[in-house]
Every structure is written in C-alpha cells, then in structure tokens.
C-alpha positions in Angstrom: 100.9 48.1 56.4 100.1 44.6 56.5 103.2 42.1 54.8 103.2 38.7 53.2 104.5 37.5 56.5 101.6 38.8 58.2 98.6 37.6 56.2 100.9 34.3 56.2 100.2 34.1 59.4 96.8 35.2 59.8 95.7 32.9 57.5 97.0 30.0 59.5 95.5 31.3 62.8 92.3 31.7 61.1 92.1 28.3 59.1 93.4 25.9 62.0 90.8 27.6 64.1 88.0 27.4 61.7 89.1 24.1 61.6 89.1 23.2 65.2 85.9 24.7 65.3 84.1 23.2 63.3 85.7 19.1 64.7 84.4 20.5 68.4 80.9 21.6 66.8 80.7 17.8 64.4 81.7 16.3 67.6 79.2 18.4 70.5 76.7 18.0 68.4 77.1 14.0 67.8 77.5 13.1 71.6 74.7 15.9 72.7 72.4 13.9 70.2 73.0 10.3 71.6 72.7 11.6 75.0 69.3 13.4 74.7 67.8 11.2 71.7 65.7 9.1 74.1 64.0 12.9 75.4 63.4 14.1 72.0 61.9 11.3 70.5 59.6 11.5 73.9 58.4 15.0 73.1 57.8 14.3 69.8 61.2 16.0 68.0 62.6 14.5 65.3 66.9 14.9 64.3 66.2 17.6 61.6 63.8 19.4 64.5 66.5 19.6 66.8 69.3 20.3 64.1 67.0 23.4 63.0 65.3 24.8 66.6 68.3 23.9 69.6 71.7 22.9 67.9 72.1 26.5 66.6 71.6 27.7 69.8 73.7 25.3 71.4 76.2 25.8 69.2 76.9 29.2 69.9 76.8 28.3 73.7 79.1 26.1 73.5 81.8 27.7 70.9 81.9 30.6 72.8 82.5 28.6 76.3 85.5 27.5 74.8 86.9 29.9 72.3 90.0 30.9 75.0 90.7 27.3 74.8 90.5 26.8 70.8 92.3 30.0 70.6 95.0 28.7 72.9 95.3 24.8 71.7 95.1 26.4 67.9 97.9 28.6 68.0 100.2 26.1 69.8 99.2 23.5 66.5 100.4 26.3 63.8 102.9 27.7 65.4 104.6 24.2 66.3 104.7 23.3 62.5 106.2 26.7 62.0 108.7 26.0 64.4 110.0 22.8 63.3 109.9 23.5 59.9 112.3 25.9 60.9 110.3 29.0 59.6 110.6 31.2 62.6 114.5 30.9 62.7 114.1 32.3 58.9 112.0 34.8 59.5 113.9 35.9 63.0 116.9 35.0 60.9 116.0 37.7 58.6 116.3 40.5 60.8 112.5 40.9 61.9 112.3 40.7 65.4 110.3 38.5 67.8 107.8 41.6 68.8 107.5 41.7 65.5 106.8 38.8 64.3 103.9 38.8 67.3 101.7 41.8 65.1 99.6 39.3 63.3 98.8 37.2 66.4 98.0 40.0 68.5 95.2 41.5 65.0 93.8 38.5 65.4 93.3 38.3 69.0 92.4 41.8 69.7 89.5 40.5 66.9 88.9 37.4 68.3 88.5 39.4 71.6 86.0 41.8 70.4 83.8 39.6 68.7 83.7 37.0 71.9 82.7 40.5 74.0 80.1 41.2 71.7 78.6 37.6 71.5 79.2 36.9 75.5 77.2 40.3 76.5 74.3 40.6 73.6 74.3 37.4 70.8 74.8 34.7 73.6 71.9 35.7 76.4 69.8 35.4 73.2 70.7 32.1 71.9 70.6 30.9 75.4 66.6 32.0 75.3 66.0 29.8 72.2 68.5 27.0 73.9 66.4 26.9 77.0 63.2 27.6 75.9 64.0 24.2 73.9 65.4 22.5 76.9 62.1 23.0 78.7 59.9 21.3 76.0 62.1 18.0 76.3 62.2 17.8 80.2 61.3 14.3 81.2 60.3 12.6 84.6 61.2 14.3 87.8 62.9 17.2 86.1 59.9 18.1 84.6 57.1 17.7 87.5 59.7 20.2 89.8 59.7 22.7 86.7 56.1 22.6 86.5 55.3 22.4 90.2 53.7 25.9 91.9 55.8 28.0 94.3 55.4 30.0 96.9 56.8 34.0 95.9 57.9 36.3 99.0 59.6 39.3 97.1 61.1 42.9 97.6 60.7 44.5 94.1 62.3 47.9 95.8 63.1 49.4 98.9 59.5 50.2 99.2 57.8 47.5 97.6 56.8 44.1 98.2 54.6 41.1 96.6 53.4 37.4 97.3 51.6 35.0 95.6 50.7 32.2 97.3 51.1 29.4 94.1 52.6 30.8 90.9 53.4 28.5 88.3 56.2 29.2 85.8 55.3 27.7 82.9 52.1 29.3 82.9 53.0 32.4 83.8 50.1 32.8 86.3 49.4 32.4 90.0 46.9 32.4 92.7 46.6 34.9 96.2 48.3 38.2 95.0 49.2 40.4 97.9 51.2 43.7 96.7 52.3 47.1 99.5 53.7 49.8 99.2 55.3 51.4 102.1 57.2 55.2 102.6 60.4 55.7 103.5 58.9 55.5 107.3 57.8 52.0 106.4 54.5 53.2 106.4 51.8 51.7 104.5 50.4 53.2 101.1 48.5 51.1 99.2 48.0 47.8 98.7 46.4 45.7 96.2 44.8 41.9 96.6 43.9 40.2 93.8 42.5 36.5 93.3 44.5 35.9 90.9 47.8 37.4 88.6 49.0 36.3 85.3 51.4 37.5 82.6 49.7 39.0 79.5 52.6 38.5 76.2 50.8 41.1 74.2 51.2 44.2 76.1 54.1 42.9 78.8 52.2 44.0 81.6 50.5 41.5 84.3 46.9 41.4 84.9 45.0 41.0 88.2 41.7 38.9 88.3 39.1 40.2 91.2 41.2 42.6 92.7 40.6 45.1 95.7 42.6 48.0 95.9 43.6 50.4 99.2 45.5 53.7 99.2 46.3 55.0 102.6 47.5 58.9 103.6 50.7 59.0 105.6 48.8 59.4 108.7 46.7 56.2 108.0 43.7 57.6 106.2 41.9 55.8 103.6 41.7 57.3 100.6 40.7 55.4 98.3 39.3 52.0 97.7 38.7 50.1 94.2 37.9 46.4 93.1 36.8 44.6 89.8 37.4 42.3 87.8 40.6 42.6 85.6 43.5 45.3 86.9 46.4 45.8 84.9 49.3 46.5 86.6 53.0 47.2 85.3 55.6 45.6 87.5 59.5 46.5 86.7 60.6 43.0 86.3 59.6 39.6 83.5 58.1 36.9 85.0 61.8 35.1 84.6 63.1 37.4 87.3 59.7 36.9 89.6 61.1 33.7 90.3 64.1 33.6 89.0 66.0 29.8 87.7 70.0 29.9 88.2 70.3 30.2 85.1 68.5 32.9 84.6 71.2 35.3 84.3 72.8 33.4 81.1 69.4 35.0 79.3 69.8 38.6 79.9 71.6 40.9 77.8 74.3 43.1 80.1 72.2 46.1 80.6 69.4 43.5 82.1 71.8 41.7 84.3 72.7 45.1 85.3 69.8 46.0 86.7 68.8 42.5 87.8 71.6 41.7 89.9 71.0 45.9 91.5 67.2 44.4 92.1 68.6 40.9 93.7 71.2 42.6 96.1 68.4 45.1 97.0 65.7 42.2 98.2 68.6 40.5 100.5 69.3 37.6 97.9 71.6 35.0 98.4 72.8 33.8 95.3 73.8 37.3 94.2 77.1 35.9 93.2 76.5 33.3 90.8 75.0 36.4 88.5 77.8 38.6 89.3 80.1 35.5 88.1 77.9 35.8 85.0 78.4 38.8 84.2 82.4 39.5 85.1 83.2 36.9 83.1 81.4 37.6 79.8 84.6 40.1 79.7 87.2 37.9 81.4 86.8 35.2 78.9 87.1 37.6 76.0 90.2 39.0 77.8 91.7 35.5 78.3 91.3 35.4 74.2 94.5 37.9 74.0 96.3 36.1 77.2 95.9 32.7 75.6 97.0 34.1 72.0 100.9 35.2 73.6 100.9 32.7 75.8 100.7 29.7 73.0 102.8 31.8 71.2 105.9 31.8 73.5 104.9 28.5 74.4 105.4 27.2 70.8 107.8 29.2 69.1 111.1 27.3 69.8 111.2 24.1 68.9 111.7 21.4 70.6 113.0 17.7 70.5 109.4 16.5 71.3 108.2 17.8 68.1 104.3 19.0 68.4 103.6 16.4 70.4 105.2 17.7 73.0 103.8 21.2 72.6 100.2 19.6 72.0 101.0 18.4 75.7 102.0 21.5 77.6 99.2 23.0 76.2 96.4 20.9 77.1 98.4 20.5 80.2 97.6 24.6 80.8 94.5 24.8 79.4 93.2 22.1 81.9 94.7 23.8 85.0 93.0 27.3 83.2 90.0 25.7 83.5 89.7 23.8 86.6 91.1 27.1 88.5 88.4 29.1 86.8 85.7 26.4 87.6 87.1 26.4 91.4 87.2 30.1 92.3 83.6 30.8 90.9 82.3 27.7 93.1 83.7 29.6 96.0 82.7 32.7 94.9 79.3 31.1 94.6 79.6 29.9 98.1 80.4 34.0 99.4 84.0 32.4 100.4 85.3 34.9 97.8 84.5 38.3 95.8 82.9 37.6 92.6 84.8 39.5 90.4 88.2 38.7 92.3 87.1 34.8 91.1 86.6 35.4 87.3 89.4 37.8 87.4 92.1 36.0 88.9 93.1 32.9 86.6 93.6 36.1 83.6 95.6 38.0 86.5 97.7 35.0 87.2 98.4 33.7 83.5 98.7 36.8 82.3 101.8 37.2 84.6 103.1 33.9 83.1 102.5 34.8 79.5 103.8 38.2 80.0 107.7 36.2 81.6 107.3 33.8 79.0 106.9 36.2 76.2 109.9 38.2 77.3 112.1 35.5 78.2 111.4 34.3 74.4 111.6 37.6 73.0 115.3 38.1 74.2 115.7 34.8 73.9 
C-alpha cells in the first residue's frame, strides 16, 4: 500500500521532472528556431507553421533523447533538498530503512521506463516521419540539390532476387531503366522484367512499371513466357525509403520494421548494418538506463554534504557527461565494425549499473 511518505516523494520526482522538462523543451525550441529561422522563412513557413507542423515532432525527439539524463540530473535536485533539509535522517531516523525508502523511486522509474520503451520502439519512429518529412521541405542550397539529385540503385531484395534502376530520384519516388531477376537456388535465371520506367503509386503501395517486357525462363533455360505493355504493377517487399535507404532511415521504422529491414540489409551484403542495429538496441538500452540513472542519483544524493546541492548538481552533470560521451563513442565504433553493435549500446548500462548497484549498497549499510 502506497504511504504518505511515498506519494511525498513521487510527487517531487514527478514535479521537478515535469519541470525540467518543460525549461529543456522552452529552451530547444528557442535556439532550434534562431538557428533554422533563415530556412523557414525561405520555404515560405511562418513561427506558428513550424510551432504546429515540426516542433511537436521535434519535441518528442528530443525529450525522449534525453529522458535518462532529466531522470538522472532531476532526482539528484530533489533528493539534495531532502537531504539537507535533513528529511532523510528523519525518515531513516524513524525506523524505515534505506531499501525502503527507495520503493517510490524505483514506481516511478520502472514507469518512466515503460513509457520511454513504448515511445522509443512505436510513438518515436512516427514523430520522426512527420520531423523529417518537415526537414526535407526546408532544405536549402547544397543540401537540397544532393537530396534531390538521381542515384544509381544496385540491390539484392532476397537471396534470389535482384533490381537496378539506372536514375531513381527520391523525392519523386520514380526512376528510369528498371532491370529486375530472379534466379533459383542454382543461381539460375527465372524471370526477368525490364521496364522503361518505375514509380511508387501512394494509393495502392504497390510500384508501377511503364513499358515493360517481361521473361520467364524453365530451369533448363526454356522460355516460357514473354509479356510487355504499357503499365505493370508489381509488389516489391520493401517502401521506397528502404530502396535507397538515408542513415537515418532506421529512426522511422517502428521495431517490427527495423526488424525486418536490418534481416533485408545484412542479407544484400550491406555495410552500414550497424548503425541500424545501434538503432534499434538502444531504443531498449536507454529506457533501461531510466532505472540505472533513478538509484544511481539516488545514492549519489542521499547524504548530505558540505557542498550543499551544488556540489551534488556537479557530480551529476559530471556523470551524466561521461554517460554520454561513452555512449556516443562506442556506437561510432560500432558504426565503424571495430565493435559488436549491441555490445556498444549495452555496455555504458553494464558498466554504470555496476557503479550504481556499489553505490546503492555502500549507502544502504551506510
């Protein structure tokens, strides 16, 4: 049953994080404004445009980038002021113990947690859809002219299927010179389809060939069939994001899409399989960190000290810096292929939790 101690203390998790919050959001929003005012304007987007269609988005991005860190620099405020008011000798005083007196900081991290897991694998890919989709309307200069350049696509789709087009551009969703095969296990050919042109049709998901010619071979290199018109549609297992696929294309899948996007990537040989993989260990890792964070302010904060919250204000930052810059580090090596992906998002939790879970103890019997 939940005490007057505990919803004490829940409510000032909760508020000084709400707080915190919403400073980092007034703040975000203020400096992402003067930085990209000159780039709105251009594309014709007023202050209210871009507080209605991108800052929502970006919003979300960006809280849930650094919730571990709010989390961590929140509790060490509220439990400093607890501390040298001298609450916590009262309360320890009292006969409740120090695992005790964790309970409501571990509720609220465990829910804190779960909602980060949820937002980092399904709410988050979304609003980084709307967030980029916005981002692409207010590219300027060079940026823009490589976004809207044509490419060149050379592309296993499976272990028996491949596909080129010789210029596909991705803002139209259409390109020129279509070659698709189809081979057997015996890397034998199939069928294969040639089309003038391909492009994306939004209504029924499915991409259409213009002036196509179609072949379908017997194993033992008998034709079959042969077909051609005008229009062909054709359903291909992948968007046209993933055809050719930006970096941060992975930040706009759900987890059952990165899944099966990164199984697709490693099958065609790609080579920057690990900066989706990073993606999508650490959508759990960061919620994980949440809880980590949570004890580790906690033990960090709890005694109090001649410095006052100043100095605890220090320590912290002090951590949540090195958290950070460790967690930045291994996924650029991981990136590189000098380390496993999930041993890079996985390892500043494995380490810190160690810490917390000394600290913790050492306070507790303290």
């Amino acid at each position: 049953m939940m005490t007057i101690l505990d919803k004490y203390i829940i409510r000032n998790f909760l508020g000084t994080l709400f707080f915190m919050m919403l400073l980092l959001i007034v703040v975000f929003v203020v400096i992402d404004i003067q930085n990209h005012y000159q780039e709105f304007s251009e594309n014709g987007f007023s202050i209210p445009d871009t507080l209605e269609q991108y800052y929502p988005y970006y919003v979300v991005w960006a809280m849930n980038i650094f919730a571990s860190i709010l989390v961590f620099i929140s509790v060490i405020y509220f439990t400093s002021r607890l501390a040298n008011n001298t609450e916590i000798v009262a309360i320890t005083s009292s006969g409740t113990s120090f695992f005790r007196f964790s309970r409501p900081y571990l509720i609220v991290g465990i829910l804190i947690a779960l909602a980060s897991f949820m937002t980092n694998h399904f709410l988050l890919p979304w609003a980084n859809i709307k967030k980029n989709e916005f981002n692409v309307q207010t590219l300027t200069g060079n940026k823009k002219q490589a976004y809207e350049a044509n490419q060149n696509i050379s592309s296993q789709i499976s272990p028996t299927e491949y596909l080129f087009v010789n210029s596909y551009n991705r803002q139209n969703k259409r390109g020129t010179g279509f070659l698709y095969q189809r081979f057997n296990d015996k890397r034998i050919l199939l069928q294969e389809i040639r089309a003038t042109e391909i492009y994306w049709s939004e209504t029924d998901t499915t991409y259409v060939l213009g002036n196509y010619y179609e072949k379908e071979i017997s194993p033992q290199g008998k034709v079959i069939s042969l077909k051609n018109g005008q229009t062909l549609k054709k359903h291909f297992d992948f968007t046209p994001d993933e055809l050719l696929p930006e970096a941060f294309v992975a930040e706009t899948m759900n987890t059952p899409e990165l899944t099966k996007f990164i199984q697709r990537e490693k099958m065609k040989g790609a080579n920057n399989v690990n900066i989706y993989l990073n993606e999508l260990h650490q959508r759990t890792s960061s919620s994980v960190a949440v809880i980590i964070l949570t004890f580790l302010a906690l033990s960090l904060s709890s005694t109090k000290k001649r410095g006052g919250i100043g100095i605890n204000l220090a320590i912290g930052i002090s951590c949540a810096f090195v958290y950070i810059f460790s967690f930045q580090a291994l996924q650029i090596f991981s990136s590189k292929g000098i380390m496993a992906s999930w041993l890079a998002v996985w390892l500043p939790n494995f380490v810190f939790g160690i810490i917390t879970l000394i600290v913790y103890l050492k306070r507790a019997y303290a």
